[in-house]
N, C-alpha and C positions, 0 to 999 in steps of 0.2 A: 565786261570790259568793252568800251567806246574802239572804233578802228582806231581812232587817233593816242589810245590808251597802248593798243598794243604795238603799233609804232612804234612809239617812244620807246617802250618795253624792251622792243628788239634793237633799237637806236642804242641806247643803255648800251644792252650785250657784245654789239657788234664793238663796239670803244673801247670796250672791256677789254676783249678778243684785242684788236690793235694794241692795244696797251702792251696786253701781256706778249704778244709777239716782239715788240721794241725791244722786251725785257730781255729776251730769250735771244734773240739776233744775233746777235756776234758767236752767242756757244751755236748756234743752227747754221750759220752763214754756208758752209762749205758742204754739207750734208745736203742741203734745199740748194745748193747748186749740182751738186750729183745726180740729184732723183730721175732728172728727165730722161738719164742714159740709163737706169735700172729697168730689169724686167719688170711688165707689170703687175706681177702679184707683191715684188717688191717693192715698190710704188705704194702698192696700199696698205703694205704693212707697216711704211717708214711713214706715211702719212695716218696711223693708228697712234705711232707713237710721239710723233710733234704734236697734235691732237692733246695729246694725252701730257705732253712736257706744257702747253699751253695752259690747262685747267690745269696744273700741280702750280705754274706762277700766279696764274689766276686767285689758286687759293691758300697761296703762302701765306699771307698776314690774316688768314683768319687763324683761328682757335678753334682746338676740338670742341669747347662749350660754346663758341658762336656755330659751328655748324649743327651743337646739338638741337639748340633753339630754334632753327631755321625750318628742319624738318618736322 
């Protein structure tokens, strides 16, 4: 893979990410406004699981038999 292959690559993901964030915003909006006053191991925990709510939007319109394929 060329630098400018993986680029892209990461250019792709990052869009992805943003995509799926828009998706998610309004159920996140007040949660992602709390966090900065949370202790910080709560901070990283609450940041595991937007993380994690981001990749569940991310991969809602696939199908178990597209991700079987994938791997």
């Amino acid at each position: 893979m060329t630098r400018e292959e993986a680029i892209k690559r990461w250019s792709d993901i990052a869009e992805t990410v943003f995509w799926a964030e828009e998706r998610i915003a309004k159920e996140w909006d007040s949660r992602l406004r709390a966090a900065p006053g949370m202790p910080r191991e709560e901070q990283y925990q609450f940041a595991k699981l937007y993380c994690r709510a981001v990749a569940v939007e991310i991969l809602s319109r696939t199908s178990d038999e597209e991700l079987a394929r994938m791997c």
